[in-house]
N, C-alpha and C positions, 0 to 999 in steps of 0.2 A: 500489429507492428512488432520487429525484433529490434534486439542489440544489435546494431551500436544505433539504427535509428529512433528507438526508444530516449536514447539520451541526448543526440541530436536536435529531433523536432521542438525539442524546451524553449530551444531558440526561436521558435517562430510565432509560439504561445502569444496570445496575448491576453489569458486568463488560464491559470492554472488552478487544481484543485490543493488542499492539503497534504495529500499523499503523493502530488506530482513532488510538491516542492522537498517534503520528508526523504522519501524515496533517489531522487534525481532524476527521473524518468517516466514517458509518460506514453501507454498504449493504447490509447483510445484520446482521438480530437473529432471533436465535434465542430464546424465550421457552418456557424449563421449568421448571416451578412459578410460582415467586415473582422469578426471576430473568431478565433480559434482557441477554442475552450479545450483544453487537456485535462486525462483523468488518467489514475491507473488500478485499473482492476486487477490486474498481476497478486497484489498483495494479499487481500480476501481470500484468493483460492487457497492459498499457502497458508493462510491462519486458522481457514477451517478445514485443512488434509492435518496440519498440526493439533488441533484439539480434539479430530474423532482419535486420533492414534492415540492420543495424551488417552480419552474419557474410554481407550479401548484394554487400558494398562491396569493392574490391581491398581491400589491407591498408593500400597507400598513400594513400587515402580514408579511411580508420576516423577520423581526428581525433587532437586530442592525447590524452594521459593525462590530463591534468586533467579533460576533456570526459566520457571513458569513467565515471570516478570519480561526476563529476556524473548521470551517468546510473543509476548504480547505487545512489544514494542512496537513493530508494524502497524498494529489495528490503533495504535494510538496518533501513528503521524496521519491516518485516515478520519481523526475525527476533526470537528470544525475547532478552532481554538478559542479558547474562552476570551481574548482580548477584541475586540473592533476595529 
């Protein structure tokens, strides 16, 4: 799925993942029965092209901590949330 229907189909969801709802956008639905369950794998790929490149750099290249943090912010709206 592309932009802009990446952001569109949100609307039709009627279960969304963590990273749909983090993100705003969702590339992948899965539709069984009456339910349309959205997911977005977009994020993954770009976390892990950003940390071979990061683990490809001396160490005194890798950037600040602040930087690292920022980068990892994605793979954080894809985990489950610790609340119920």
């Amino acid at each position: 799925m592309t932009i802009p229907h990446k952001e569109e189909v949100i609307k039709k969801l009627t279960e969304a993942d963590d990273a749909v709802r983090g993100i705003g956008a969702a590339n992948t639905v899965v539709i069984e029965g009456k339910k349309r369950r959205g997911f977005n794998t977009d994020h993954q790929a770009a976390i892990d092209s950003l940390e071979a490149a990061v683990a490809e750099q001396p160490s005194s290249r890798r950037g600040s901590r602040a930087g690292r943090r920022w980068c990892s912010a994605p793979a954080a709206w894809a985990r489950p949330s610790s609340t119920a």
